[in-house]
C-alpha positions as CSV (number, residue, x, y, z in Angstrom):
1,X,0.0,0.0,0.0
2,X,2.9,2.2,0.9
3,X,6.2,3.0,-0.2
4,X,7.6,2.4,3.6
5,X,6.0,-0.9,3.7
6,X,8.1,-2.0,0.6
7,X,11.2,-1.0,2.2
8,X,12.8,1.9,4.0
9,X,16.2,2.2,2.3
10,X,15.8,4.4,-1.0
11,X,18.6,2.2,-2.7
12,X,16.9,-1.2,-2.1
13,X,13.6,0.5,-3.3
14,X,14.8,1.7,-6.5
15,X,17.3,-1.8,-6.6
16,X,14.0,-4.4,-6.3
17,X,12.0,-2.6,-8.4
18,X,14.0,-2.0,-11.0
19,X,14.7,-5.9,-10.6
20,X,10.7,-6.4,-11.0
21,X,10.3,-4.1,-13.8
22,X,13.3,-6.9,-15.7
23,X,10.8,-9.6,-15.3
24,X,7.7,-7.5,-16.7
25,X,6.6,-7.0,-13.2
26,X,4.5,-3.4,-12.1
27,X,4.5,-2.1,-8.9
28,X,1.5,0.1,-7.8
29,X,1.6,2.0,-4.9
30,X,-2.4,2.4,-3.7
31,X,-1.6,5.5,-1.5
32,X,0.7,6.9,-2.7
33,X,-0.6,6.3,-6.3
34,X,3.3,5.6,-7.8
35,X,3.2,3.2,-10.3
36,X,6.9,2.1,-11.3
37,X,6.0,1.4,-15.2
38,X,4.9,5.2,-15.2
39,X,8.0,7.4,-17.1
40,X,7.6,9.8,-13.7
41,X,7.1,7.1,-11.6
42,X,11.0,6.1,-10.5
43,X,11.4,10.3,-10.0
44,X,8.0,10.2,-7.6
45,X,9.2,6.5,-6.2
46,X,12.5,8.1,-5.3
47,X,11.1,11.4,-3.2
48,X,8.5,9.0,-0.9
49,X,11.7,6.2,-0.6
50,X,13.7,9.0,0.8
51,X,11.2,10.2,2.9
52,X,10.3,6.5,4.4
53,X,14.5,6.1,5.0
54,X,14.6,9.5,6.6
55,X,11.3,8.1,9.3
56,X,13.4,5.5,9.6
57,X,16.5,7.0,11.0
58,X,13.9,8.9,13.4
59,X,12.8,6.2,14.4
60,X,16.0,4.0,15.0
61,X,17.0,7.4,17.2
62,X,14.2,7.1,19.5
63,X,14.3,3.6,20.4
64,X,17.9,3.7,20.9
65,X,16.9,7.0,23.2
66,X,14.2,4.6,25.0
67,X,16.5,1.5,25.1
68,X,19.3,4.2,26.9
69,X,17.0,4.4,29.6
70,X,16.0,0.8,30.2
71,X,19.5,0.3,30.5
72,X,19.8,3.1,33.4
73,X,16.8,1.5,35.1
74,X,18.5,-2.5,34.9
75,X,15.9,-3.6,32.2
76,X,16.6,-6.8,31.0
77,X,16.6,-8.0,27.1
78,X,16.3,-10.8,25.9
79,X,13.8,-14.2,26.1
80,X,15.1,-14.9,29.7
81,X,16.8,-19.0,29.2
82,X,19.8,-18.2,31.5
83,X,20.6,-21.5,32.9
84,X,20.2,-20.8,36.8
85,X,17.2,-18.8,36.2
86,X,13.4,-18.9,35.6
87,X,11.4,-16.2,34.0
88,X,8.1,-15.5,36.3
89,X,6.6,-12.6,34.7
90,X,9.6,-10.0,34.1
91,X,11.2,-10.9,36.8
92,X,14.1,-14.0,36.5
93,X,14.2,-16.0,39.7
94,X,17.0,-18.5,40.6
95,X,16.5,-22.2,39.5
96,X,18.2,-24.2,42.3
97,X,18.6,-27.5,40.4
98,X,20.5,-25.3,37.4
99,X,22.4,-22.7,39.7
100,X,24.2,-25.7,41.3
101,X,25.4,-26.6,37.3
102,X,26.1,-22.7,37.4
103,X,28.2,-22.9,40.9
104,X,29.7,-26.3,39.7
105,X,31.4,-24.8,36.8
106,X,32.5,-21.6,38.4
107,X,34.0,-23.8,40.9
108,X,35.4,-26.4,39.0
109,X,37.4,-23.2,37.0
110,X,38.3,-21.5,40.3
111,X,39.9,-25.0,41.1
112,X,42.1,-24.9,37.6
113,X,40.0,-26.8,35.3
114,X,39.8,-26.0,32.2
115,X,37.1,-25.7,29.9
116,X,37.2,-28.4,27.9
117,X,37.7,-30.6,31.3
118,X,34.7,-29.0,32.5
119,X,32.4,-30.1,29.7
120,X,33.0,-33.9,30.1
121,X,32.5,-33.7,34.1
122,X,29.0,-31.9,33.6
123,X,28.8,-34.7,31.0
124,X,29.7,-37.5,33.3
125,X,27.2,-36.3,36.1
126,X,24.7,-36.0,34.0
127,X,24.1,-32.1,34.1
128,X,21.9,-30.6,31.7
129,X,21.8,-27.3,29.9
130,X,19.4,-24.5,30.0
131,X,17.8,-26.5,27.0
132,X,17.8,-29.4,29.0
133,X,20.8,-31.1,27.0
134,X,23.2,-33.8,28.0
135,X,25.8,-32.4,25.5
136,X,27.5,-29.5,26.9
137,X,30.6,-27.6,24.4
138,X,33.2,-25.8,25.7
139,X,32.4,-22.8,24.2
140,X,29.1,-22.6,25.8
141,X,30.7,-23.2,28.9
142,X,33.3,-20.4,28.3
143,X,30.5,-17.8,27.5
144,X,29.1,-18.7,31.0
145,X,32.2,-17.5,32.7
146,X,32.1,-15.0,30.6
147,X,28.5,-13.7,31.5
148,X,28.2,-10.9,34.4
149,X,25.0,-11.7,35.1
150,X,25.5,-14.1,37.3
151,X,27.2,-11.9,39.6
152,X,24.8,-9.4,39.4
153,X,25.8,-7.2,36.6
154,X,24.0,-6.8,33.4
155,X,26.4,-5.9,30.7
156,X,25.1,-4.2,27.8
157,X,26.0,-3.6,24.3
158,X,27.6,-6.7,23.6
159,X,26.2,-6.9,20.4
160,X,24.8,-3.4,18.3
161,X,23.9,-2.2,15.5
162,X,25.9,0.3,13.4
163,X,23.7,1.0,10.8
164,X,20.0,1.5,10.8
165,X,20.0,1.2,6.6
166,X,21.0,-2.6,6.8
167,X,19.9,-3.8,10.1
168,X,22.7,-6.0,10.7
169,X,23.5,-6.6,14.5
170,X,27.3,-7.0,15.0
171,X,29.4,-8.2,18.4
172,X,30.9,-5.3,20.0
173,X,34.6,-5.8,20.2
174,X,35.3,-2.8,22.0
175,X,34.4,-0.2,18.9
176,X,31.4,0.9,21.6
177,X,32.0,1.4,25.6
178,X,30.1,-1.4,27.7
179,X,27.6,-0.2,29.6
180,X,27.3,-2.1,32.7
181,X,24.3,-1.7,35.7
182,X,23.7,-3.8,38.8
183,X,20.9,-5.8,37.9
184,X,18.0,-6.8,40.3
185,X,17.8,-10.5,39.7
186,X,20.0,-12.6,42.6
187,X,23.5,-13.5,42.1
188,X,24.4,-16.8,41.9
189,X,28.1,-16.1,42.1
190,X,29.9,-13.1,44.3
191,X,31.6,-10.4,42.3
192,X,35.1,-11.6,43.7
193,X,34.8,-15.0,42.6
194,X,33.3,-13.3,39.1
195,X,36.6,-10.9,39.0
196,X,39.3,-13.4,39.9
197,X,37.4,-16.3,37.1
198,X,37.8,-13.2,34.4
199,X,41.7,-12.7,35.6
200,X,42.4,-16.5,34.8
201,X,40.3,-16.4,31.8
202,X,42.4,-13.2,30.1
203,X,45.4,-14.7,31.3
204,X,44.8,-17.6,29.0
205,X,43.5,-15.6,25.7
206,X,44.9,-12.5,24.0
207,X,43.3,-9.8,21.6
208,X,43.5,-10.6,17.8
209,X,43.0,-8.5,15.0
210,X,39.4,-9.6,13.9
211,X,39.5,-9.3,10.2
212,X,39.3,-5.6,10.2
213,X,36.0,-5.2,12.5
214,X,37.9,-4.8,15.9
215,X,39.6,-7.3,18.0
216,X,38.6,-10.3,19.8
217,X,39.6,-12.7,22.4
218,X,41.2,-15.5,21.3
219,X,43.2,-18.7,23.4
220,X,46.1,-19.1,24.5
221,X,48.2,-22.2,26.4
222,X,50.1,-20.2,29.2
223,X,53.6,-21.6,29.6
224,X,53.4,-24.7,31.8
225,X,57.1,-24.4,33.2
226,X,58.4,-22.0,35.6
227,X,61.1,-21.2,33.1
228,X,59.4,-20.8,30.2
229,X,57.2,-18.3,32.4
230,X,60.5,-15.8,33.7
231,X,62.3,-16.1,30.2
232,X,62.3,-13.0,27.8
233,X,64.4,-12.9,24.8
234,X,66.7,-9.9,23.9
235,X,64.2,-9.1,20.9
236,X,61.9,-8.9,23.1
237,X,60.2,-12.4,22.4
238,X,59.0,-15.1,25.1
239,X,60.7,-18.7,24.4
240,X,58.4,-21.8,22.6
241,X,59.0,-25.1,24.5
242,X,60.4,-28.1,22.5
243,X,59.2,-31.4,24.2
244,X,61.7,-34.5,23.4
245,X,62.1,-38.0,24.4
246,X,65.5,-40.4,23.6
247,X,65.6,-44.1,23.8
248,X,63.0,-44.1,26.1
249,X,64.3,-42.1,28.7
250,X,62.7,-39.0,30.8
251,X,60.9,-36.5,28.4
252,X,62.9,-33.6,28.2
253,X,62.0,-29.3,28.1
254,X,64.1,-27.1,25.8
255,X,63.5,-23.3,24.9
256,X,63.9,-21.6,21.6
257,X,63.0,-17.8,21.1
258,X,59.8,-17.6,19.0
259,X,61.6,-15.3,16.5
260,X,63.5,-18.3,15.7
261,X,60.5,-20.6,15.3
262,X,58.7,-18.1,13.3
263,X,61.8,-17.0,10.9
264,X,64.0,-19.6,11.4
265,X,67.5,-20.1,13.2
266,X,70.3,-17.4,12.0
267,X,72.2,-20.6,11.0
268,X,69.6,-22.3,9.4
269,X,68.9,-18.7,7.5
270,X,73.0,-18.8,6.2
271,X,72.6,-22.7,5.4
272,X,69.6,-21.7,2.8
273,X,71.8,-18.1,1.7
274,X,68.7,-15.7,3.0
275,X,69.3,-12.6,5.1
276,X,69.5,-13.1,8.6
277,X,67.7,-9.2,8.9
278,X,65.8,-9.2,11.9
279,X,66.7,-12.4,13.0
280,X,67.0,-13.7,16.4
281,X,70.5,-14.6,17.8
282,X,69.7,-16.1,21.2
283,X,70.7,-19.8,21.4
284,X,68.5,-22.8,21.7
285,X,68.3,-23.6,25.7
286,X,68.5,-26.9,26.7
287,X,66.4,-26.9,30.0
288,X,69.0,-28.6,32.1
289,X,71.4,-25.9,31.4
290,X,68.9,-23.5,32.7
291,X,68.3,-25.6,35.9
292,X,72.3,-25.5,36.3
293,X,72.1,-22.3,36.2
294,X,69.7,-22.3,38.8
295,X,71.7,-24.5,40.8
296,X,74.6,-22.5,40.6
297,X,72.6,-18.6,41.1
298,X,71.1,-19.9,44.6
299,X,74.3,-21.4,46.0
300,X,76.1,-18.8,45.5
301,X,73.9,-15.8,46.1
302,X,71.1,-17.1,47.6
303,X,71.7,-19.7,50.0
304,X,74.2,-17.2,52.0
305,X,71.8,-14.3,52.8
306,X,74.7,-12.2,54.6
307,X,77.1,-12.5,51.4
308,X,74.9,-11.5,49.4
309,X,73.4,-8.7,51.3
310,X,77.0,-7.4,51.5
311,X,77.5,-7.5,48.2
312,X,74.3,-5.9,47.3
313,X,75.2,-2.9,49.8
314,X,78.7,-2.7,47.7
315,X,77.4,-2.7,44.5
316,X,74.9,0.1,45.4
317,X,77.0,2.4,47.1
318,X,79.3,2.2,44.2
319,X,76.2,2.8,41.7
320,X,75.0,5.9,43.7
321,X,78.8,7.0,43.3
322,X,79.0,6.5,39.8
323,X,75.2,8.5,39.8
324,X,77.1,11.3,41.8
325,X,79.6,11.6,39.5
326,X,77.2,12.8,36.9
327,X,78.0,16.3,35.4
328,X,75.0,18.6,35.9
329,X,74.3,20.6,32.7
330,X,71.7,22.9,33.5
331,X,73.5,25.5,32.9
332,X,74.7,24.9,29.7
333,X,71.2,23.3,28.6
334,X,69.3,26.8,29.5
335,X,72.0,29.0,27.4
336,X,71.1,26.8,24.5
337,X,67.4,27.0,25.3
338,X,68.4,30.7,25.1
339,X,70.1,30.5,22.1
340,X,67.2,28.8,20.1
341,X,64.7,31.4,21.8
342,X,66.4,34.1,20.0
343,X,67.0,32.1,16.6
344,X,62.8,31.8,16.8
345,X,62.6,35.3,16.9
346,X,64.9,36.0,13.7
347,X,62.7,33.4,12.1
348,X,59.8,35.0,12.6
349,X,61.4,38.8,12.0
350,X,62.0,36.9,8.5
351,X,58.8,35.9,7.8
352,X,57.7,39.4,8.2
353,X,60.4,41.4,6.1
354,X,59.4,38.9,3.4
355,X,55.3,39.6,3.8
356,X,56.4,43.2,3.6
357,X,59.3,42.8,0.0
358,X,62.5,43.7,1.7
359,X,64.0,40.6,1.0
360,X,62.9,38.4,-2.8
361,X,62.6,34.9,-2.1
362,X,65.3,33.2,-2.7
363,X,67.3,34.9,0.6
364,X,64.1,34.1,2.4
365,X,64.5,30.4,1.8
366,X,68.0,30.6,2.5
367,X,68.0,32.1,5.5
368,X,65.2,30.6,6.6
369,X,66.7,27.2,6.4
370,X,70.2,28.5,7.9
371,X,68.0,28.9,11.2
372,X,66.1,25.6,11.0
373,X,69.1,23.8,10.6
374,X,70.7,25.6,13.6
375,X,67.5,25.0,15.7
376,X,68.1,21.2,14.7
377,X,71.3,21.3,16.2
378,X,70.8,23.0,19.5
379,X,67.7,20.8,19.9
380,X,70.5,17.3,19.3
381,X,72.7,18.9,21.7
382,X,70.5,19.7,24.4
383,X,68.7,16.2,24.1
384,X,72.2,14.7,24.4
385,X,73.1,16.4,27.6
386,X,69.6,15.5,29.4
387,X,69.8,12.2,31.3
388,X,67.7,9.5,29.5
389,X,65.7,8.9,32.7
390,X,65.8,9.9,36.1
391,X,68.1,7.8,38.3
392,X,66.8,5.7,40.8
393,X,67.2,7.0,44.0
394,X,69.5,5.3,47.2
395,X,65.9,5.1,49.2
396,X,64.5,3.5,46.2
397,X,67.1,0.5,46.5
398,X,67.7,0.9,50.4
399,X,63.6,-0.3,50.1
400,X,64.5,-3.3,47.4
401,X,67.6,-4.2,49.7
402,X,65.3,-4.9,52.5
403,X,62.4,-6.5,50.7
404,X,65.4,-8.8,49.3
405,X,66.3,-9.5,52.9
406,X,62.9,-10.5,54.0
407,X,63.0,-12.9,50.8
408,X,66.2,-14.7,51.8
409,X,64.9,-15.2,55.4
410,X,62.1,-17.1,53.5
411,X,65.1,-19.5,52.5
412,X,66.2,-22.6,54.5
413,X,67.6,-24.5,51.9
414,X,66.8,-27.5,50.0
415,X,67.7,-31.1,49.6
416,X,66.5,-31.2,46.3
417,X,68.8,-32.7,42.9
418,X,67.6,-30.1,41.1
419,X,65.7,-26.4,42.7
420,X,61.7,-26.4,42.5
421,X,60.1,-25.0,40.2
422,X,58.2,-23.4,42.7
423,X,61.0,-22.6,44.5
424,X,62.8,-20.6,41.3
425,X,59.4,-18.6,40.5
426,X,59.6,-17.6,44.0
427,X,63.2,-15.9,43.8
428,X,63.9,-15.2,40.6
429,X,61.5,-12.3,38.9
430,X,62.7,-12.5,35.4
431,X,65.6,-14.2,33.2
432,X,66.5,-12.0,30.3
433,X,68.5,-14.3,27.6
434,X,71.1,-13.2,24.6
435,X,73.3,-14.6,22.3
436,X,76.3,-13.5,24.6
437,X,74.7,-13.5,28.3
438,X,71.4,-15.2,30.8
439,X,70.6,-12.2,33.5
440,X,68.7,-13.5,36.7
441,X,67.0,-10.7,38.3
442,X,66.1,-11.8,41.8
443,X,62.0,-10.7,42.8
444,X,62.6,-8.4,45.6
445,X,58.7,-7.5,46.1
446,X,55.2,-8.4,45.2
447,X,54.9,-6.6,42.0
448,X,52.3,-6.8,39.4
449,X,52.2,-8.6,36.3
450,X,53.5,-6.1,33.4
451,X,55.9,-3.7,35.7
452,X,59.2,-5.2,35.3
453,X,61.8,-2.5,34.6
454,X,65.6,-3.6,33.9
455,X,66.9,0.2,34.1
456,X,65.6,-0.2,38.0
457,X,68.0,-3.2,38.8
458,X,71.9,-2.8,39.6
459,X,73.9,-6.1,38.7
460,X,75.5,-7.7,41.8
461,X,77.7,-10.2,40.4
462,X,78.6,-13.0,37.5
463,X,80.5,-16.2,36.7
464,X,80.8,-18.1,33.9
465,X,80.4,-22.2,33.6
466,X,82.2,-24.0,31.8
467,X,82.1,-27.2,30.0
468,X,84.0,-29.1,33.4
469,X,81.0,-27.9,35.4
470,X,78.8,-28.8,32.7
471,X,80.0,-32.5,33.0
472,X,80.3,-32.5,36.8
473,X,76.2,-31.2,37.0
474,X,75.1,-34.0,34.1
475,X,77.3,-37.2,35.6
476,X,75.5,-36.5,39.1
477,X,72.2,-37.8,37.1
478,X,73.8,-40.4,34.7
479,X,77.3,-41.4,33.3
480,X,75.0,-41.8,30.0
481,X,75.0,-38.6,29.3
482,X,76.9,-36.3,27.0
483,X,77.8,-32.8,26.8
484,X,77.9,-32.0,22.8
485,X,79.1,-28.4,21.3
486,X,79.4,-27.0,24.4
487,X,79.9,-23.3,24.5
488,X,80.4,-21.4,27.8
489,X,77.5,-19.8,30.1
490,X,78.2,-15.9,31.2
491,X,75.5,-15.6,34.0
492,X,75.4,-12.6,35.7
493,X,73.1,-11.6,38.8
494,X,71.0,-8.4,39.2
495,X,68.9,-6.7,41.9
């Protein structure tokens, strides 16, 4: 009868019935009284299309106006099958029978199941889902975890729609802000247990590029050994683990610096003649090396708490010395500031004799660029004579001292063949590795995940092992096995 009953998007009017018209197919218009075979009748059809889009994007304004404030008041959308809940009316009440499937798997997670683990325990006791399924998926599990409501919270925008021409309701990958209300529904879990199941959750994904319409979380297997964990490669890489077994002995761990999975070794690189341009040059780690290494870092700096608190005193006060023994340029810095002050204001006496014809323009251009290239300089100089970053202070490591003190009390010593895993991720906070050298920094507080800084660390000491000690550490396992290529380790150990 209408034009905005046919459609409400003036190119899929003109589009579908200029489609019709190819077949031999009128359309008449009652109200309107268009008729598409007419010669105006396209002309007229396009003036009421535009019209009907225009209502349309009225329209998709005021209901996202009205659902802006259902959201404010905790309204929730949707057709209400939340396994846990039952819909009485508009109000969702907890199911007992399905919120103890709900508190199951939030527990089960909390406990270090996985997913995937998850699914075939529901499975095995018989669980059903919120369409009273025996066959549960991972992924359905996951978006549980995933789902605020059942702390509470109702999170909205998840899923919008960009474009009130097409219709087309997209997930919201962080292209619009969540928009998140406490809901009045009971909680099955608490917001704690919610917060810490999202923590574990992210610390097992990471954002992807999602074919150009934002980024999305993806899986990821978190590093199952303690070294794997502290290791960071000079390129800035973390190491891939190689698993290997021989003649049916212990499976083995060894580390190699993803750039050299991804490109290739640098000797595998020469072997084939391409360029070994941004190619990694950190060795491939067998993990016994790295658990000698271990060995040797605790006995000798951490087993003896005085030692090495004595050390650590020496190596600081000489670090604040060589701090002290900084030049201060201020001066020097503030006459150059001066200098390129005044250079500004010839540059811009320039400009206006040239506005004004005093000078043609070649001498403009020349003397112009005489003072830019001046400016250039000063600017190099002054940048060269600021310190890169300010220098931590002797309070600043007096407090790292102590926190280290506190750790090595924690340490009694071990009768173990080779140090804990446990042990190490307790001691050590990070173990930077390069072609020429394996840092230890020691952990000397409880610091977040992300704020490790190796300009705020002063190095306390080094040794090197050789291929003797190498032997000596192997033989105490087995007289089987063999040291092959062996090239020495420089260790050195920071604070």
């Amino acid at each position: 009868r209408e034009v905005s009953r046919f459609a409400r998007n003036t190119v899929d009017t003109l589009q579908y019935t200029r489609l019709l018209k190819e077949y031999g197919v009128e359309v008449f218009f009652l109200n309107d009284n268009i008729k598409t075979f007419d010669g105006d009748g396209e002309l007229r059809l396009t003036i009421m299309a535009t019209l009907a889009q225009d209502e349309s994007r009225k329209t998709s304004i005021r209901v996202k106006a009205g659902q802006q404030t259902s959201m404010q008041n905790g309204v929730f959308y949707g057709n209400g099958n939340i396994l846990g809940y039952d819909r009485v009316g508009k109000e969702l009440v907890i199911n007992p029978e399905q919120a103890k499937t709900v508190r199951m798997i939030y527990d089960m997670y909390l406990s270090g199941m996985g997913v995937t683990a998850i699914q075939y325990e529901l499975e095995k006791a018989g669980r059903l889902t919120a369409m009273g399924k025996e066959r549960w998926f991972s992924s359905y599990i996951a978006k549980m975890l995933r789902n605020s409501f059942y702390c509470g919270i109702i999170t909205y925008h998840k899923q919008y729609t960009p474009d009130f021409l097409k219709q087309k309701r997209i997930k919201n990958y962080g292209d619009l802000e969540y928009v998140q209300v406490q809901g009045t529904h009971e909680p099955i879990v608490t917001i704690e247990e919610y917060e810490q199941v999202q923590k574990l959750m992210d610390a097992k994904s990471a954002l992807m590029k999602n074919h150009n319409k934002g980024k999305r979380r993806v899986g990821r297997m978190p590093h199952t050994t303690a070294f794997g964990r502290l290791m960071i490669c000079q390129c800035g890489n973390k190491f891939n683990l190689r698993f290997h077994s021989r003649d049916g002995r212990t499976d083995g761990v060894d580390y190699q610096c993803y750039t050299s999975v991804n490109r290739g070794s640098v000797a595998k690189r020469l072997n084939k003649g391409i360029s070994i341009e941004h190619s990694c040059e950190s060795p491939y780690i067998q993990g016994w090396k790295l658990e000698m290494m271990a060995e040797q870092v605790f006995d000798r700096y951490i087993e003896n708490a005085d030692k090495v608190m004595d050390l650590s005193y020496a190596m600081l006060e000489k670090h604040i010395a060589d701090q002290e023994e900084l030049p201060d340029n201020t001066d020097v810095i503030q006459r150059k500031q001066g200098e390129i002050e005044k250079l500004m204001n010839k540059r811009t006496n320039l400009i206006e004799m040239r506005a004004e014809g005093d000078i043609d323009k070649e001498m403009f251009r020349s003397k112009k660029q005489e003072i830019e290239d001046r400016v250039a300089k000063l600017t190099e100089e002054i940048k060269g004579l600021q310190p890169e970053k300010e220098p931590t202070s002797s309070e600043d490591y007096s407090v790292k001292l102590l926190e280290l003190r506190e750790r090595l009390k924690e340490y009694t010593g071990f009768d173990y063949s080779v140090i804990p895993e446990s042990i190490v991720e307790a001691f050590i906070e990070r173990i930077w590795v390069s072609k020429d050298e394996f840092r230890w920094y020691l952990r000397t507080g409880n610091k977040a995940e992300g704020e490790f800084d190796p300009d705020d660390h002063i190095k306390i000491g080094s040794f090197t092992l050789t291929i003797d000690d190498a032997k000596k550490y192997i033989y105490s396992f087995s007289t089987r096995r063999r040291v092959y290529k062996w090239v020495d380790l420089n260790v050195s150990v920071w604070i």
